[in-house]
C-alpha positions as CSV (number, residue, x, y, z in Angstrom):
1,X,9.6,-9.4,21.5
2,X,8.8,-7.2,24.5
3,X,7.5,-3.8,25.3
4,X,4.9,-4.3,22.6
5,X,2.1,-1.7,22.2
6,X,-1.6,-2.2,19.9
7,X,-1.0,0.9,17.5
8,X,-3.7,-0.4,14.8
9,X,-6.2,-2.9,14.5
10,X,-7.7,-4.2,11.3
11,X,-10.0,-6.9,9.8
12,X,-6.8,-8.9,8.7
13,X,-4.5,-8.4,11.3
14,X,-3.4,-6.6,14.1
15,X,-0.4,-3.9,14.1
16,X,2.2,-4.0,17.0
17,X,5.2,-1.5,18.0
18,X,8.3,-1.9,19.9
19,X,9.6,1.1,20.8
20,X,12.8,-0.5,22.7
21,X,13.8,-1.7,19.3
22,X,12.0,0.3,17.2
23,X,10.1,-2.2,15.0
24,X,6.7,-3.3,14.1
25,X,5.2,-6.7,14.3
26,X,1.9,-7.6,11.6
27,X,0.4,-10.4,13.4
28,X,-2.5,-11.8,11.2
29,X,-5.9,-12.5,13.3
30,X,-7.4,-15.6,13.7
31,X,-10.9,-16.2,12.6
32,X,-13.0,-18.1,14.8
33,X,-15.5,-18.9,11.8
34,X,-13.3,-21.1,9.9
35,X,-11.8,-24.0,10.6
36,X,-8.5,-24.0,12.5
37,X,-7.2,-26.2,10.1
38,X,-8.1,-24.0,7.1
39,X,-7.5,-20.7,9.4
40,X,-4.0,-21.3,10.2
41,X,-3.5,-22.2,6.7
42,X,-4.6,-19.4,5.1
43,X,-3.1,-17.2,7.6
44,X,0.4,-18.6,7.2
45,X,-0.1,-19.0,3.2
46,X,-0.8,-14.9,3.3
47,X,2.0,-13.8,5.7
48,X,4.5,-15.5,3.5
49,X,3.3,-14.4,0.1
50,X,3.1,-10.8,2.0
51,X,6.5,-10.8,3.3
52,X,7.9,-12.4,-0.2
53,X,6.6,-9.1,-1.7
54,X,7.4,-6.6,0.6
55,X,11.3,-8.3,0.5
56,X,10.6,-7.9,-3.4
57,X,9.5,-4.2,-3.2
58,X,11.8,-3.4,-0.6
59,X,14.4,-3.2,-3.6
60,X,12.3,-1.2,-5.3
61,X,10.8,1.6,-4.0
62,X,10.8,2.5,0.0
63,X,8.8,0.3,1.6
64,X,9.5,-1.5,5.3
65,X,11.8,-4.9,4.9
66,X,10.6,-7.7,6.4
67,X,13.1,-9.1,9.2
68,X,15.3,-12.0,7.0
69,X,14.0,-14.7,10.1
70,X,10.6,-14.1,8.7
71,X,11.1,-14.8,5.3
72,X,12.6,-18.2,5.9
73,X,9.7,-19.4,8.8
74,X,7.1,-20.6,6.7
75,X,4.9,-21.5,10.0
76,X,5.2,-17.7,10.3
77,X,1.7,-15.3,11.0
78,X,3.8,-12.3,12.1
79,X,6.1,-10.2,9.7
80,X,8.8,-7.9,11.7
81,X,10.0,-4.9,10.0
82,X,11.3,-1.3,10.6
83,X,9.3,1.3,11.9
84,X,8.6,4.2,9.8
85,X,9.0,7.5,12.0
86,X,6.3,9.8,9.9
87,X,2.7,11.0,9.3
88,X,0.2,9.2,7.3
89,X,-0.4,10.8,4.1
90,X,-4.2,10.6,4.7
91,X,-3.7,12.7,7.9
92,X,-1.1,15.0,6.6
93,X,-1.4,16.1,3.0
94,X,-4.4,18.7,2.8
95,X,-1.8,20.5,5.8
96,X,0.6,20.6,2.7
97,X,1.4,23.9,0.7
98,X,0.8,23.4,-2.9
99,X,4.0,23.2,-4.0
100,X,4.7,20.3,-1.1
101,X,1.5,18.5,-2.3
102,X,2.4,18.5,-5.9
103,X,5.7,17.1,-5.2
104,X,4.5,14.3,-3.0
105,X,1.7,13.4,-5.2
106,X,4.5,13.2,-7.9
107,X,7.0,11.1,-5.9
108,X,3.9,8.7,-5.2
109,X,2.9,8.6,-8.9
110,X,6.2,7.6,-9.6
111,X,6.5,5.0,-6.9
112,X,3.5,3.0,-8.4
113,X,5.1,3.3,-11.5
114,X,8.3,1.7,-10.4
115,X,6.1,-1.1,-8.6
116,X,4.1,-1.4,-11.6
117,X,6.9,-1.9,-14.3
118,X,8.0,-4.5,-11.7
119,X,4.6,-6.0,-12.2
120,X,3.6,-5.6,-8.1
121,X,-0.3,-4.7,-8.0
122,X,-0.2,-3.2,-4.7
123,X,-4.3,-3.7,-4.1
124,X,-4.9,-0.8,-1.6
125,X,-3.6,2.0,-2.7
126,X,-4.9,4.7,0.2
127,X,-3.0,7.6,1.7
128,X,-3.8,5.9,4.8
129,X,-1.0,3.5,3.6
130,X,1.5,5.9,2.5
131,X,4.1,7.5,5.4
132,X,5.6,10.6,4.8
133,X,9.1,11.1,6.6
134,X,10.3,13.7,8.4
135,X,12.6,13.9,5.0
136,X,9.2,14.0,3.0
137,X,10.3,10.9,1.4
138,X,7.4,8.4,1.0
139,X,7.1,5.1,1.8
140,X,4.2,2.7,0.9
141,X,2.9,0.0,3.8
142,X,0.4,-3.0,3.8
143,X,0.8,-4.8,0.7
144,X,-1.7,-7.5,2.4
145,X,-4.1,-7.6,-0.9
146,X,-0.7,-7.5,-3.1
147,X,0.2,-9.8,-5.9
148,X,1.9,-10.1,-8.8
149,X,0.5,-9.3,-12.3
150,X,1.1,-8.0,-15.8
151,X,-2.2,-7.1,-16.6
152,X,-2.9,-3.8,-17.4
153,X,-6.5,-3.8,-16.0
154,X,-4.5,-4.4,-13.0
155,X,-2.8,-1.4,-12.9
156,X,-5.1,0.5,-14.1
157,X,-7.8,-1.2,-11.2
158,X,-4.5,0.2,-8.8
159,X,-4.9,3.6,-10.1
160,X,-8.9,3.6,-10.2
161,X,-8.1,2.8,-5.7
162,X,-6.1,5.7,-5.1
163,X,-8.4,8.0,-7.4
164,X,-11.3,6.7,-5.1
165,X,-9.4,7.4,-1.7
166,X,-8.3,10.7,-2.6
167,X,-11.9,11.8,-4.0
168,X,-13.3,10.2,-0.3
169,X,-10.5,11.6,1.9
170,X,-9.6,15.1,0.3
171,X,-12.6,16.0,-1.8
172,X,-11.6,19.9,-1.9
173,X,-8.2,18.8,-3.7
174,X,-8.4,15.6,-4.9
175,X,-8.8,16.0,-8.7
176,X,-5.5,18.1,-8.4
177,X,-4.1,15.6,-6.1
178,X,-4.9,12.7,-8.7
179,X,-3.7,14.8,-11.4
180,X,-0.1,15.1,-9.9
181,X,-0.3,11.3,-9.2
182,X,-1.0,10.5,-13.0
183,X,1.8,12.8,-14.1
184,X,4.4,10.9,-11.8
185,X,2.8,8.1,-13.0
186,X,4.3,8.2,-17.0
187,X,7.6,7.6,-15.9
188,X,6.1,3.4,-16.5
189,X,6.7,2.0,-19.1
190,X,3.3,1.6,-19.9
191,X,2.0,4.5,-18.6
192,X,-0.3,5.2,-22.0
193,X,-2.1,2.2,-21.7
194,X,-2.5,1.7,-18.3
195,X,-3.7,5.3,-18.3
196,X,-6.0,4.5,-21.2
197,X,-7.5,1.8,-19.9
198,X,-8.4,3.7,-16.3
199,X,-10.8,5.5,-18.2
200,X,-12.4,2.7,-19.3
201,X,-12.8,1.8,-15.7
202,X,-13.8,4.8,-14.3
203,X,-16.4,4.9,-16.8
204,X,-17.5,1.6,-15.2
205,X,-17.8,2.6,-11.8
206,X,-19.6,5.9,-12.9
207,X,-22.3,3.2,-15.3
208,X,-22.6,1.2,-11.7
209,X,-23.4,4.0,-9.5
210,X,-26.5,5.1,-12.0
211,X,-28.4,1.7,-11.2
């Protein structure tokens, strides 16, 4: 693909734009540490499971879809999807009226809700990783540490991420941020239990960070 520009670089992978086309290309890094054997291995085993879950999610909630060419190359370490024309969350939302913040925090509670009642951990829940659209719909990006699971530890670990994130990015607001979240969030199905059991793990991290 040409006229390819570095927009992001990461630990996992590096994050490529088109313009002409108007896509982005995820093109995992290799690691010179491990084995090339082992290397390309995992690197192909976690674009595919990747770009299986962001087709899955795709369906569910707004969230890039993965080109249909990279879901069927299983020698694949690049996923090409859309580009999404907005602002990051993390850079945008303390800009936000109150009334705007509460409504976006609310769509995003109920996004995770809809991934979670579809069993989709997403495993790095950030506002660095939410877009807001010139619509102010959200979308949710880089479900590299995503996987599939019922647990409700799970979900509630998902919830515990963005309650961390928010408290570290937006510390004036972020208990009111959270709070919108959290309301979104009992449209799951299991929103009393997952929501029951993030207390238990919030009172976890607060034990930890006494010792």
């Amino acid at each position: 693909m040409n006229h390819q520009k570095l927009i992001a670089s990461g630990a996992e992978a590096n994050i490529l734009l088109d313009e002409k086309d108007n896509l982005v290309v995820k093109d995992r890094i290799s690691k010179g540490y491990r084995l090339k054997q082992i290397d390309e291995k995992l690197r192909k085993t976690r674009t595919r499971s990747e770009t299986k879950l962001l087709e899955k999610t795709s369906k569910i909630i707004n969230t890039p879809k993965p080109k249909e060419t990279d879901l069927k190359n299983k020698n694949n370490t690049k996923i090409t999807m859309p580009y999404i024309q907005g602002k990051k969350l993390s850079e945008h939302l303390d800009e936000l009226s109150k009334e705007q913040s509460m409504e976006i925090c609310i769509k995003t509670g109920k996004a995770i809700a809809k991934l979670h009642d579809n069993n989709i951990i997403h495993g790095d829940l950030t506002t660095s990783n939410i877009i807001l659209d010139k619509n102010n719909n959200i979308w949710l990006i880089d479900f590299g540490l995503g996987f599939h699971s019922q647990r409700i530890e799970d979900k509630a670990v998902d919830l515990h991420l963005i309650a961390q994130a928010l408290e570290a990015k937006h510390f004036q607001h972020w208990k009111e941020y959270l709070s919108y979240i959290l309301e979104g969030y009992k449209d799951s199905n299991n929103s009393n239990k997952v929501l029951e059991q993030l207390k238990k793990v919030e009172s976890r991290g607060r034990y930890k960070d006494k010792y």
